[in-house]
C-alpha positions in Angstrom: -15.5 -11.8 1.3 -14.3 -8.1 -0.1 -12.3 -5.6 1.2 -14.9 -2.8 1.0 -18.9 -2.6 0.8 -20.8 0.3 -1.2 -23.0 2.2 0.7 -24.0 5.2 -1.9 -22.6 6.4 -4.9 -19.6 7.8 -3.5 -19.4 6.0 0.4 -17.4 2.7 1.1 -17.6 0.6 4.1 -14.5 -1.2 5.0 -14.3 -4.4 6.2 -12.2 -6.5 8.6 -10.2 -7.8 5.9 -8.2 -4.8 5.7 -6.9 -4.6 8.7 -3.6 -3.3 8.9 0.1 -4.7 9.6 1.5 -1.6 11.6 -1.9 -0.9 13.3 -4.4 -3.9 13.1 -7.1 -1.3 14.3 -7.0 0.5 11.2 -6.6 -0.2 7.9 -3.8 -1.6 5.3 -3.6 0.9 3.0 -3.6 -1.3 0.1 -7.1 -2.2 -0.6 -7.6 1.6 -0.4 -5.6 2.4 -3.4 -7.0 -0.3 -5.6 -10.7 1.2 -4.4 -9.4 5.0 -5.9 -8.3 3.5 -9.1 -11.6 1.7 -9.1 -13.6 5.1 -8.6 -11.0 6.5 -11.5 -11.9 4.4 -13.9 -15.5 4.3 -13.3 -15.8 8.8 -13.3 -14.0 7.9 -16.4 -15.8 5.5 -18.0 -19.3 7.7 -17.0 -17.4 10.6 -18.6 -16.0 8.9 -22.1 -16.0 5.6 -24.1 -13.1 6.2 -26.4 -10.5 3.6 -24.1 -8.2 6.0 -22.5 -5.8 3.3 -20.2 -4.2 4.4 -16.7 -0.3 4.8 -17.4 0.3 6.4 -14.3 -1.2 5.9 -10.7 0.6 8.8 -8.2 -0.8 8.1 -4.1 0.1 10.1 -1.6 -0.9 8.7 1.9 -2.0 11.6 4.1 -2.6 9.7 7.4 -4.3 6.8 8.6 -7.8 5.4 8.1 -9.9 3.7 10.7 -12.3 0.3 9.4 -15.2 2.5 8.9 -17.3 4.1 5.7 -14.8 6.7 4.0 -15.8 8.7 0.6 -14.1 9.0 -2.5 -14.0 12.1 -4.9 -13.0 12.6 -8.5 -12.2 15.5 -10.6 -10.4 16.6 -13.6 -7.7 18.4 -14.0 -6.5 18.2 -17.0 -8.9 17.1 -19.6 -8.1 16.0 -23.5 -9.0 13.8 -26.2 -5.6 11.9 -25.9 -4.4 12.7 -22.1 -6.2 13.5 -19.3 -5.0 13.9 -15.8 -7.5 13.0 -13.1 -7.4 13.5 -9.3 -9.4 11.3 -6.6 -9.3 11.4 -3.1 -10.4 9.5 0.0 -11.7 10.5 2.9 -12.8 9.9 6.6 -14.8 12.0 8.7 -14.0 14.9 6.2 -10.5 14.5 6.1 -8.5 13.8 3.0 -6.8 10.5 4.0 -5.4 9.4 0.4 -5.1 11.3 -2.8 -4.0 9.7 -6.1 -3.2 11.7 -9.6 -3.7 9.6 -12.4 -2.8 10.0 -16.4 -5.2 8.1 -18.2 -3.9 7.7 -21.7 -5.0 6.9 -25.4 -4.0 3.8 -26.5 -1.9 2.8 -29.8 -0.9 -0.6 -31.8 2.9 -0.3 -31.1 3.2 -4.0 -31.2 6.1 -3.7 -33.7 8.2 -1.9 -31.3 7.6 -3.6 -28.5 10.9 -4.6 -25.9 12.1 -3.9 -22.3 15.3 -4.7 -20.8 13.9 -5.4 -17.5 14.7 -9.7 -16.8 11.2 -11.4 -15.9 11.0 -13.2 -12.7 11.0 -16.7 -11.6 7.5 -18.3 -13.0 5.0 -18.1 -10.1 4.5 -22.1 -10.4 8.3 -22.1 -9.9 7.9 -20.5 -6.9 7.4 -21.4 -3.2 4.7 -20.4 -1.4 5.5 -18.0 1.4 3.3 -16.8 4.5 3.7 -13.0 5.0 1.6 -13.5 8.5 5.2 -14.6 9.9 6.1 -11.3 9.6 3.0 -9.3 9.8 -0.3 -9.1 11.4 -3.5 -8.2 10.1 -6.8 -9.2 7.9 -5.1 -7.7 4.5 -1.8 -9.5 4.9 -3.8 -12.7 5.7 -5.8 -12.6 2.6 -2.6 -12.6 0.4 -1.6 -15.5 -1.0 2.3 -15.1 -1.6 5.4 -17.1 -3.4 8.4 -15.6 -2.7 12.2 -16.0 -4.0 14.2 -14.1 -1.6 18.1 -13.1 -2.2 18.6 -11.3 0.7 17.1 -9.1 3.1 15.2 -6.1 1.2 16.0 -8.1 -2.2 13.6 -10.4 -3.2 11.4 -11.6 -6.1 7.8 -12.6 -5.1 4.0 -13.1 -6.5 0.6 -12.0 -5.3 -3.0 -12.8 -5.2 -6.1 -12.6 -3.2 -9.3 -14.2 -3.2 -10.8 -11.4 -1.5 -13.2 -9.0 -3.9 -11.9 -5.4 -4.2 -16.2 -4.5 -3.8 -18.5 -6.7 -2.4 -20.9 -7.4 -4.9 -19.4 -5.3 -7.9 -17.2 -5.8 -10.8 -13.3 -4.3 -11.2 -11.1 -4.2 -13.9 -8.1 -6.1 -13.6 -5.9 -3.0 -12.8 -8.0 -1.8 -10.2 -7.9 -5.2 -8.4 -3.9 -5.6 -8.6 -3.8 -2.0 -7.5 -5.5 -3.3 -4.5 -2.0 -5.2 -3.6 0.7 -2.8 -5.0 1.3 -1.6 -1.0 2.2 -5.0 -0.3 5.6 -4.6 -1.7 7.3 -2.7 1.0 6.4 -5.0 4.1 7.7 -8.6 1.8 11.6 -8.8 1.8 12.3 -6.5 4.8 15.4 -4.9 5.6 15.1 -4.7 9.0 12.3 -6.4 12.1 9.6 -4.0 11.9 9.2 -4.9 15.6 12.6 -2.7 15.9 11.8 -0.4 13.0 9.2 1.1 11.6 9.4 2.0 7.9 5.9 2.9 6.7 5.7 5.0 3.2 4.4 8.0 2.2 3.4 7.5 -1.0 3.4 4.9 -3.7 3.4 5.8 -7.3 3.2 3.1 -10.1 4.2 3.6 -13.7 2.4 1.2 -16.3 3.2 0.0 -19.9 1.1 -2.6 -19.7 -2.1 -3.1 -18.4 -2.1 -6.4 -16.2 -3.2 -10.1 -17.0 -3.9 -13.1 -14.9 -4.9 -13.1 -11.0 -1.0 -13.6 -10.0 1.1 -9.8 -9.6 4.5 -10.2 -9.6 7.3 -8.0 -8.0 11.2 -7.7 -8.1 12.2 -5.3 -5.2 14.6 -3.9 -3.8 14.5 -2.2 -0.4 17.1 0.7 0.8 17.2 2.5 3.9 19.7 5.8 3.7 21.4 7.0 6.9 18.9 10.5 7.2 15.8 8.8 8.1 14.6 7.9 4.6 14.4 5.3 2.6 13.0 3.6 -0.3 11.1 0.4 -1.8 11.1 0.0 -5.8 9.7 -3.0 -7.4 9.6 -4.0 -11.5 5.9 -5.1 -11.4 5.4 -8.0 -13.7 2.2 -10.3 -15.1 2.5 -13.8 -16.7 3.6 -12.3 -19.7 6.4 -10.0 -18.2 7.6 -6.8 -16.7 4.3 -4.4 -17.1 5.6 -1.5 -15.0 7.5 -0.2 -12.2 6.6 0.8 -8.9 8.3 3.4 -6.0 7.7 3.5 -2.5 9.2 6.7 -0.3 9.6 5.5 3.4 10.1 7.1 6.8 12.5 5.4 8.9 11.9 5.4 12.7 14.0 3.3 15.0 
Protein backbone atom coordinates (compact mmCIF):
# COMPACT_ATOMS: atom_id res chain seq x y z
CA UNK A 1 0.00 0.00 0.00
CA UNK A 2 1.35 3.90 -0.44
CA UNK A 3 -0.29 7.01 -0.24
CA UNK A 4 0.71 8.27 -3.72
CA UNK A 5 1.97 6.49 -7.19
CA UNK A 6 4.54 8.25 -9.63
CA UNK A 7 3.33 8.78 -12.85
CA UNK A 8 6.33 11.07 -14.56
CA UNK A 9 8.91 12.93 -13.22
CA UNK A 10 6.94 15.56 -11.63
CA UNK A 11 3.04 13.86 -11.57
CA UNK A 12 1.69 11.86 -8.50
CA UNK A 13 -1.35 9.73 -8.38
CA UNK A 14 -3.09 9.60 -5.12
CA UNK A 15 -4.55 6.80 -3.69
CA UNK A 16 -7.51 5.92 -1.52
CA UNK A 17 -5.46 5.85 1.42
CA UNK A 18 -5.56 9.45 1.74
CA UNK A 19 -8.72 10.06 2.04
CA UNK A 20 -9.61 12.75 4.19
CA UNK A 21 -11.23 13.24 7.77
CA UNK A 22 -13.33 16.56 7.05
CA UNK A 23 -14.14 15.45 3.34
CA UNK A 24 -13.59 11.62 2.76
CA UNK A 25 -13.92 12.55 -1.05
CA UNK A 26 -10.77 14.38 -1.07
CA UNK A 27 -7.71 14.11 0.42
CA UNK A 28 -5.94 14.34 4.05
CA UNK A 29 -3.57 16.83 3.62
CA UNK A 30 -0.96 14.99 5.38
CA UNK A 31 0.48 12.56 3.00
CA UNK A 32 0.68 15.67 0.65
CA UNK A 33 3.17 17.47 2.70
CA UNK A 34 5.41 14.57 3.36
CA UNK A 35 5.30 14.06 -0.76
CA UNK A 36 6.64 18.07 -1.08
CA UNK A 37 9.42 17.44 1.36
CA UNK A 38 10.09 14.26 -0.65
CA UNK A 39 10.26 16.29 -4.09
CA UNK A 40 12.60 18.96 -1.84
CA UNK A 41 15.02 16.77 -1.03
CA UNK A 42 15.26 14.94 -4.21
CA UNK A 43 15.65 18.73 -6.57
CA UNK A 44 18.15 18.96 -3.86
CA UNK A 45 20.00 16.08 -3.86
CA UNK A 46 20.00 16.35 -8.07
CA UNK A 47 21.28 19.83 -7.52
CA UNK A 48 24.25 19.26 -4.67
CA UNK A 49 25.93 16.44 -2.63
CA UNK A 50 27.50 18.46 0.13
CA UNK A 51 24.53 17.32 2.96
CA UNK A 52 22.58 20.46 3.43
CA UNK A 53 19.58 19.07 6.14
CA UNK A 54 15.83 20.64 6.19
CA UNK A 55 15.65 22.91 9.46
CA UNK A 56 12.58 24.38 8.46
CA UNK A 57 9.49 23.04 6.50
CA UNK A 58 6.82 26.28 6.07
CA UNK A 59 3.15 24.82 4.21
CA UNK A 60 0.59 26.90 3.47
CA UNK A 61 -2.61 24.96 2.45
CA UNK A 62 -4.34 26.85 -0.39
CA UNK A 63 -7.49 24.75 -0.85
CA UNK A 64 -8.45 21.31 -1.19
CA UNK A 65 -7.26 18.41 -3.37
CA UNK A 66 -9.37 15.80 -4.90
CA UNK A 67 -7.83 11.78 -5.04
CA UNK A 68 -6.51 12.33 -8.40
CA UNK A 69 -2.76 12.87 -10.16
CA UNK A 70 -1.57 16.46 -8.86
CA UNK A 71 2.10 17.90 -9.83
CA UNK A 72 4.77 19.11 -7.85
CA UNK A 73 7.25 22.05 -8.64
CA UNK A 74 10.55 23.13 -7.13
CA UNK A 75 12.67 26.24 -7.36
CA UNK A 76 15.18 28.19 -5.56
CA UNK A 77 15.01 31.11 -4.11
CA UNK A 78 17.63 31.66 -2.33
CA UNK A 79 20.71 29.69 -3.16
CA UNK A 80 24.20 29.32 -0.95
CA UNK A 81 26.86 27.11 -0.11
CA UNK A 82 25.62 27.06 3.59
CA UNK A 83 21.75 28.13 3.38
CA UNK A 84 19.45 27.84 0.79
CA UNK A 85 15.86 28.57 0.79
CA UNK A 86 13.73 26.39 -1.61
CA UNK A 87 10.09 26.62 -2.68
CA UNK A 88 7.78 23.68 -3.95
CA UNK A 89 4.34 23.55 -4.73
CA UNK A 90 1.55 21.18 -5.52
CA UNK A 91 -0.95 21.33 -7.86
CA UNK A 92 -4.26 20.01 -9.36
CA UNK A 93 -5.71 20.85 -12.52
CA UNK A 94 -3.28 23.91 -12.66
CA UNK A 95 -3.99 25.20 -9.49
CA UNK A 96 -1.58 25.73 -6.74
CA UNK A 97 -3.15 23.57 -3.95
CA UNK A 98 -0.05 23.49 -1.33
CA UNK A 99 3.10 25.51 -1.25
CA UNK A 100 5.95 24.77 1.23
CA UNK A 101 9.22 27.09 1.83
CA UNK A 102 11.90 25.21 3.12
CA UNK A 103 15.68 26.21 4.61
CA UNK A 104 17.80 23.45 3.94
CA UNK A 105 20.92 23.97 6.03
CA UNK A 106 24.68 22.89 6.44
CA UNK A 107 25.32 20.69 9.02
CA UNK A 108 27.88 21.01 12.00
CA UNK A 109 29.36 18.66 14.98
CA UNK A 110 27.79 20.67 17.93
CA UNK A 111 27.57 17.59 19.95
CA UNK A 112 29.38 19.38 22.80
CA UNK A 113 26.67 21.87 23.18
CA UNK A 114 23.90 19.85 22.82
CA UNK A 115 20.54 20.45 25.45
CA UNK A 116 16.86 21.46 25.27
CA UNK A 117 14.54 22.16 28.04
CA UNK A 118 11.69 20.71 26.30
CA UNK A 119 10.49 17.33 28.88
CA UNK A 120 10.33 14.09 26.55
CA UNK A 121 7.16 12.18 26.45
CA UNK A 122 5.86 9.09 27.88
CA UNK A 123 7.92 6.08 25.92
CA UNK A 124 5.75 4.91 23.09
CA UNK A 125 5.89 1.14 24.62
CA UNK A 126 4.47 2.98 27.70
CA UNK A 127 1.77 4.01 25.85
CA UNK A 128 -1.79 2.78 25.03
CA UNK A 129 -2.80 2.29 21.84
CA UNK A 130 -5.53 4.61 20.63
CA UNK A 131 -7.92 4.44 17.50
CA UNK A 132 -8.23 7.93 15.89
CA UNK A 133 -11.12 6.29 13.48
CA UNK A 134 -13.46 7.03 16.73
CA UNK A 135 -13.16 10.36 16.00
CA UNK A 136 -12.48 10.54 12.36
CA UNK A 137 -13.22 9.14 9.13
CA UNK A 138 -11.10 8.44 6.35
CA UNK A 139 -8.29 6.12 4.45
CA UNK A 140 -5.35 8.44 6.03
CA UNK A 141 -6.64 8.36 9.59
CA UNK A 142 -7.14 4.56 9.26
CA UNK A 143 -3.61 3.96 8.25
CA UNK A 144 -2.29 5.57 11.47
CA UNK A 145 -1.32 3.54 14.04
CA UNK A 146 -1.63 5.78 17.29
CA UNK A 147 -0.74 5.62 21.28
CA UNK A 148 -2.06 8.37 22.99
CA UNK A 149 -1.78 9.85 26.64
CA UNK A 150 -4.37 12.34 26.86
CA UNK A 151 -4.74 15.17 29.88
CA UNK A 152 -7.51 16.81 28.69
CA UNK A 153 -9.33 17.85 25.81
CA UNK A 154 -6.78 19.73 23.27
CA UNK A 155 -3.81 18.47 25.69
CA UNK A 156 -2.49 15.39 25.06
CA UNK A 157 0.75 13.42 24.40
CA UNK A 158 0.57 10.78 21.62
CA UNK A 159 2.83 8.63 19.01
CA UNK A 160 2.56 7.88 15.32
CA UNK A 161 3.28 5.45 12.60
CA UNK A 162 2.01 4.12 9.39
CA UNK A 163 2.72 1.11 7.47
CA UNK A 164 1.61 2.76 4.45
CA UNK A 165 4.69 3.86 1.83
CA UNK A 166 4.89 7.67 1.33
CA UNK A 167 5.63 6.37 -2.85
CA UNK A 168 4.67 3.30 -4.15
CA UNK A 169 7.57 1.67 -5.16
CA UNK A 170 10.27 4.34 -4.20
CA UNK A 171 12.57 5.11 -1.36
CA UNK A 172 12.14 8.37 1.25
CA UNK A 173 14.16 9.67 3.74
CA UNK A 174 13.02 9.40 7.13
CA UNK A 175 11.98 13.16 7.31
CA UNK A 176 10.03 13.03 4.33
CA UNK A 177 8.05 9.97 5.62
CA UNK A 178 7.25 11.53 9.28
CA UNK A 179 6.40 14.74 7.33
CA UNK A 180 3.80 12.59 5.78
CA UNK A 181 1.99 12.59 9.46
CA UNK A 182 2.81 15.99 10.96
CA UNK A 183 -1.04 17.12 9.94
CA UNK A 184 -2.22 14.52 12.06
CA UNK A 185 -1.65 16.62 15.13
CA UNK A 186 -4.52 18.88 15.00
CA UNK A 187 -7.42 16.31 14.60
CA UNK A 188 -5.79 13.94 17.95
CA UNK A 189 -6.76 15.59 21.30
CA UNK A 190 -9.63 17.74 20.16
CA UNK A 191 -11.08 20.61 21.76
CA UNK A 192 -14.23 20.49 20.59
CA UNK A 193 -16.69 17.46 18.35
CA UNK A 194 -15.75 18.25 14.96
CA UNK A 195 -19.28 17.07 14.14
CA UNK A 196 -20.26 20.62 15.91
CA UNK A 197 -17.08 22.47 14.79
CA UNK A 198 -14.92 22.57 12.25
CA UNK A 199 -11.35 23.67 12.85
CA UNK A 200 -9.30 22.89 9.77
CA UNK A 201 -5.74 24.84 9.49
CA UNK A 202 -4.27 26.87 7.13
CA UNK A 203 -0.93 26.11 7.38
CA UNK A 204 1.52 24.00 9.22
CA UNK A 205 5.02 24.95 9.71
CA UNK A 206 7.66 22.65 11.47
CA UNK A 207 10.94 23.74 12.92
CA UNK A 208 13.72 20.92 13.22
CA UNK A 209 16.90 20.49 15.32
CA UNK A 210 17.01 17.16 14.68
CA UNK A 211 16.53 15.10 11.92
CA UNK A 212 14.13 12.13 13.01
CA UNK A 213 14.94 8.40 14.03
CA UNK A 214 12.81 5.33 14.26
CA UNK A 215 9.29 4.62 12.57
CA UNK A 216 7.42 5.96 15.81
CA UNK A 217 6.75 10.30 15.65
CA UNK A 218 5.92 11.58 18.73
CA UNK A 219 3.90 14.74 19.71
CA UNK A 220 3.00 16.88 22.89
CA UNK A 221 0.13 19.34 21.91
CA UNK A 222 -1.64 21.60 22.87
CA UNK A 223 -4.86 22.86 21.19
CA UNK A 224 -6.38 26.60 21.72
CA UNK A 225 -9.34 28.07 20.15
CA UNK A 226 -9.51 32.11 20.83
CA UNK A 227 -12.87 33.81 20.90
CA UNK A 228 -12.40 35.71 17.02
CA UNK A 229 -12.62 32.66 15.00
CA UNK A 230 -8.96 31.53 15.31
CA UNK A 231 -7.18 29.24 16.81
CA UNK A 232 -4.15 27.25 17.18
CA UNK A 233 -2.48 23.62 17.47
CA UNK A 234 1.42 23.42 18.57
CA UNK A 235 3.03 20.27 19.22
CA UNK A 236 6.95 19.54 20.55
CA UNK A 237 7.63 16.83 17.94
CA UNK A 238 9.81 14.20 19.49
CA UNK A 239 11.83 10.68 18.19
CA UNK A 240 13.05 7.83 20.52
CA UNK A 241 15.73 9.92 21.43
CA UNK A 242 13.80 13.12 22.37
CA UNK A 243 12.33 16.40 21.51
CA UNK A 244 13.58 17.00 17.63
CA UNK A 245 11.49 20.04 16.89
CA UNK A 246 8.37 21.94 17.15
CA UNK A 247 5.50 22.18 15.17
CA UNK A 248 2.47 25.09 14.67
CA UNK A 249 -0.73 24.73 13.22
CA UNK A 250 -3.02 28.11 12.43
CA UNK A 251 -6.84 27.11 12.42
CA UNK A 252 -10.07 28.56 11.32
CA UNK A 253 -12.85 28.04 13.63
CA UNK A 254 -16.41 27.54 12.18
CA UNK A 255 -19.21 26.59 14.44
Amino acid sequence: MAYFERVDDGAYRATKEVGGAWDTGTQHIAPALGLLTHVVERDRDARRADGLVVGRLSYDILGTIPIEVMHARVRVLRPGRSVELVEAALSHDGRDAVLLRAWLMRPGDTAALRGTAYPRITPVDEMAPWDPSSVWPGGFIESAEVRREQVEPGRAAFWVRTAVRLIDDEDVSPLARVAGLFDIANGMTVRADPRKVAFPNVDLTAHLFAEPRGEWIGFDTTVTFGATGIGLTSSVLHDADGPIGTLAQILTLRP
